[in-house]
N, C-alpha and C positions, 0 to 999 in steps of 0.2 A: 496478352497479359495486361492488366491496368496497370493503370500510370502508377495508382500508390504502389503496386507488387513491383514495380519499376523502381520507384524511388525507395523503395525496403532493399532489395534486394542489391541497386548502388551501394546504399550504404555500407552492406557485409562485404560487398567487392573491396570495399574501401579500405576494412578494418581486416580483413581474411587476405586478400586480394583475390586473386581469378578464380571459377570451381571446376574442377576435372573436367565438367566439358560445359558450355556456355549452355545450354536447353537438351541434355539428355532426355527432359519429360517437362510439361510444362508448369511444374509445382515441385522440382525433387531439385536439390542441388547437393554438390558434394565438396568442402570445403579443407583444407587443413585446419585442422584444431587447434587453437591459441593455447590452450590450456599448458598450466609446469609440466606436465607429465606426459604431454607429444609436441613441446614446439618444436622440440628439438628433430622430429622427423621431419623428414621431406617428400612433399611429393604421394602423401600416405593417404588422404584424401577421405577420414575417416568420421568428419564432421559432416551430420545428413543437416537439410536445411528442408522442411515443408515449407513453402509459399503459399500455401491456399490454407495451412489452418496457424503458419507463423511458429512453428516450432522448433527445434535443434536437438541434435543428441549425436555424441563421440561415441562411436560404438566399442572403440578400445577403450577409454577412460570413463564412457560414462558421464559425462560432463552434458550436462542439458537441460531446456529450461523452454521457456520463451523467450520470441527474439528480443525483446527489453532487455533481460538479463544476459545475455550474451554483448550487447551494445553497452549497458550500461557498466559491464568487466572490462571491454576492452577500447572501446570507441571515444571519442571526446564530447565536450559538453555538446559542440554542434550538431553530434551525431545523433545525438541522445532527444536533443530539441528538434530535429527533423523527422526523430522519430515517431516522438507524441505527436506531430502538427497531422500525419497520416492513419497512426494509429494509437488513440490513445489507449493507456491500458487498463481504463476500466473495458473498454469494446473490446480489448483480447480477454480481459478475464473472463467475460460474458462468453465470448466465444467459444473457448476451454472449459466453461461450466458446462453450454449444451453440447458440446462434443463428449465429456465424460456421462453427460444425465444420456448420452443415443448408444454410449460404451454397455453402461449399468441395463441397457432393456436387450440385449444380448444374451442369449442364455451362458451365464457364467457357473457353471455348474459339473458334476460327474457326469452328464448324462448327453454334453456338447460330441457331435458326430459329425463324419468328415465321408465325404465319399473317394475310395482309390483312382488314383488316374487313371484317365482314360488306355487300353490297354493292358493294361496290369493283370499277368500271367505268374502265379506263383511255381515256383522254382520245387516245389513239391511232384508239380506233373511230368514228368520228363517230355521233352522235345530233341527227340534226336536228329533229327530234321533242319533244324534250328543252330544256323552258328552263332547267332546272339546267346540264346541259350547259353551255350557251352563259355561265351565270352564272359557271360553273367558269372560263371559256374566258376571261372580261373579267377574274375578281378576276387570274388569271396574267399576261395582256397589258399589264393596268397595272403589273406589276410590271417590265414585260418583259421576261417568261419567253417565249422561241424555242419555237417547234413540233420546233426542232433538241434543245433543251434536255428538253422536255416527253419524246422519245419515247428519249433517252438516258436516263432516270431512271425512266423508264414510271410517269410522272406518272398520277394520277385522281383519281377523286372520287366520292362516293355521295350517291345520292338518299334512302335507307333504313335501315335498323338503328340500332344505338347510335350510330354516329358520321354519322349522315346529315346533308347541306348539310357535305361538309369536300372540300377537297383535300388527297389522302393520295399522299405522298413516303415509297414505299417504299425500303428499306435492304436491301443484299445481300451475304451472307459469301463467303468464298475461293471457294466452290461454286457461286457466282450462285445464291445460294437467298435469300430475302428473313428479314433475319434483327429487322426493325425496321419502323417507319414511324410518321411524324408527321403526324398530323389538322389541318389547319387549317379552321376555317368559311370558308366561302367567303359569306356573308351576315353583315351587321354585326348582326344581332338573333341570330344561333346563338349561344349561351352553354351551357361555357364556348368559349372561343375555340379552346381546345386540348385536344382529346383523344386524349392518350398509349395507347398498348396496355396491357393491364393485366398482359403481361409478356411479355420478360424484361426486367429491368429494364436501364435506359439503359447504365449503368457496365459493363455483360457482355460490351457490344457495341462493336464501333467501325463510328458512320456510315460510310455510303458504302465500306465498306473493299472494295469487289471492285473499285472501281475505282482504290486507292492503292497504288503505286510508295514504299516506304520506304527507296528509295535515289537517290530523289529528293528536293530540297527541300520537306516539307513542312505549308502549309498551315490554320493553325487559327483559325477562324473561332467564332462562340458561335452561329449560327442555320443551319437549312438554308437558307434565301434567301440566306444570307450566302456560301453553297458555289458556288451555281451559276455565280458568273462567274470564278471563280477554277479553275485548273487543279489535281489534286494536292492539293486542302484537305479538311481534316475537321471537321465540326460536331460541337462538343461538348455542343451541347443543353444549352445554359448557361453558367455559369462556372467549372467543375469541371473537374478532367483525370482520369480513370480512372487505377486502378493497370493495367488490361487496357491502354489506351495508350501510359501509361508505359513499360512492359515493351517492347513492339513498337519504339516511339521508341530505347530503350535499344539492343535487342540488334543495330538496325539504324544505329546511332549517325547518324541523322537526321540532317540541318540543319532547323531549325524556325524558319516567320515566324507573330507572331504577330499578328493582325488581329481583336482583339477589336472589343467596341463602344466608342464615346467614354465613355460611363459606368460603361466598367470596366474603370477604372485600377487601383484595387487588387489588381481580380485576375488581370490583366496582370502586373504586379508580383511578383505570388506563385508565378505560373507562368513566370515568367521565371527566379524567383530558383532554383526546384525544378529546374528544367532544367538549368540551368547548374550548379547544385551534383551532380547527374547526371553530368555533363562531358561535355554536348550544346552545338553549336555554334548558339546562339539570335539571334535578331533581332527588331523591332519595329517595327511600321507604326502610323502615329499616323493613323487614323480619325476623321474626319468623320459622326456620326450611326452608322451600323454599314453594311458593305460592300454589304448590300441595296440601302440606301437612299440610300447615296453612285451606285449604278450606276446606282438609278433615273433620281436628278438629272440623270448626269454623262454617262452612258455608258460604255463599253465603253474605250475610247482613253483617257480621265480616268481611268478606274479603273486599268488599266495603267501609266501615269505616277506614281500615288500608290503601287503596290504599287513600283514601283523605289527608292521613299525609305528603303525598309527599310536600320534601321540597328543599330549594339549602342548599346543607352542606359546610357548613364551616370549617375552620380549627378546631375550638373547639368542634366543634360538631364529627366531626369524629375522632378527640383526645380521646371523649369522647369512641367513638365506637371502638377503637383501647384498652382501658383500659380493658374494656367489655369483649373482645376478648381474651386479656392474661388469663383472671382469668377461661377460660373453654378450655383453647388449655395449647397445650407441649410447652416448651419453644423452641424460636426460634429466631432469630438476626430480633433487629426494624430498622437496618440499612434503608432497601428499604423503609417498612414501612414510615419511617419519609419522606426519599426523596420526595417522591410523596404525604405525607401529606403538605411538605414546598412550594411545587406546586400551592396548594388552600390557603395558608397562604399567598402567595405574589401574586394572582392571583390579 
């Protein structure tokens, strides 16, 4: 590493302290977040830190920037002037311009394809032969995943290569060409649990889009488990909304319900509030655990009952959901919290 990624990366030692591990990679670190809305964790480690293009982002809070702005929120005037002596920020601006101008010659488009991992055996063929097979066959039934479900999505799973022991949920663009797919292990000892394609990346693409109607009501959910019992939804593969979905939502002026997980209220909130400042017609379903895991319980008929409660939340009401919330989380600053509730109060 050079000395300035040296002297950059003291500095966040400084302001952060340690990161989960001193060189997991030699450009990636992972820090605790400063930020009101995780200082209060510990140990949670959800602040990424690029060294080679000087970048940040909290994947729980969302909180990120360049490393200037992270230094210049939390660090001192020293830190701040050690930082321009290394890096000044017209050379990160620059830097960030040609990283986003090598983004934009990407094909960002309906028509981005992805090849299935290596391996990858759909669950359509039978293998009787095969105890992975049948292992595949149990982790989906407990979820209960339909044989109806499995050969609409041309669900599988691999015994071999880099992603081997997963059930992999391929994704398809306008062309029914597989433009994604998400690895899940199908053994509790595969680690890690999740292995993503190492591209295109998630943001390029919209899950499941060959089979969404965007002049239909639809759909957003944060996991693919979370897609399969709902008609018309899209998995956002976290808690983020693409500008590539945005766009779509926009030019198709949507109805949108949103069905995140019960643990994420704020970023429910956030993409409520973005939507509607859009001038998209939005709604909100208050979830029990996340939509997987409510149909596991519940089934199919509960699940449909609870998506009819969809409603527009108001200030009080998400007052309401924010009280909810304290009384089963750690404590944490409602600073943001309030921000973006006083959003829908004077909407």
């Amino acid at each position: 590493m050079s000395n300035n990624k040296n002297i950059i990366v003291s500095i966040l030692k400084k302001i952060l302290h340690s990161p989960k591990r001193e060189y997991e990679t030699i450009s990636q670190y992972e820090f605790n977040c400063p930020s009101d809305y995780c200082k209060h964790d510990h140990e949670k480690y959800n602040l990424g830190f690029a060294s080679d293009k000087n970048i940040f982002r909290c994947w729980k809070c969302n909180y990120k920037g360049v490393v200037h702005k992270l230094v210049k929120d939390y660090g001192s005037k020293q830190d701040i002037e050690l930082l321009e002596s290394v890096l000044p920020i017209k050379i990160q601006t620059k830097l960030l311009n040609d990283l986003n101008n090598k983004k934009r010659d990407v094909i960002l488009s309906d028509d981005i394809i992805c090849e299935l991992p290596e391996g990858f055996r759909p669950l359509y063929k039978k293998s009787y032969s095969s105890k992975h097979y049948y292992a595949a066959l149990d982790y989906l039934k407990e979820r209960k995943i339909s044989d109806a479900i499995i050969n609409k999505f041309n669900i599988g799973y691999t015994e071999s290569g880099p992603r081997k022991y997963r059930i992999i949920i391929p994704s398809y663009n306008k062309n029914n060409e597989v433009n994604y797919y998400e690895a899940r292990a199908y053994y509790g000892w595969v680690k890690p649990s999740y292995h993503k394609p190492e591209s295109p990346n998630k943001s390029d693409i919209i899950f499941n889009f060959s089979n969404i109607n965007f002049d239909l009501p639809v759909y957003l959910v944060e996991g693919v488990f979370d897609m399969f019992p709902l008609y018309n939804s899209i998995p956002l593969l976290g808690k983020d909304i693409s500008n590539l979905l945005l766009s779509k939502l926009k030019i198709h002026n949507t109805k949108v319900i949103l069905c995140l997980d019960e643990d994420a209220l704020i970023d429910s909130i956030k993409i409520y509030n973005l939507l509607t400042e859009m001038g998209l017609d939005v709604y909100f379903v208050e979830v029990k655990d996340d939509i997987a895991d409510y149909y596991k319980k519940n089934g199919e008929e509960k699940l449909l009952e609870l998506i009819k409660t969809y409603r527009k939340p108001d200030f009080s009401y998400y007052y309401d959901l924010m009280l909810k919330y304290k009384k089963t989380k750690s404590k944490y600053d409602d600073k943001y919290l309030l921000k973006e509730l006083e959003k829908i109060k004077n909407a």
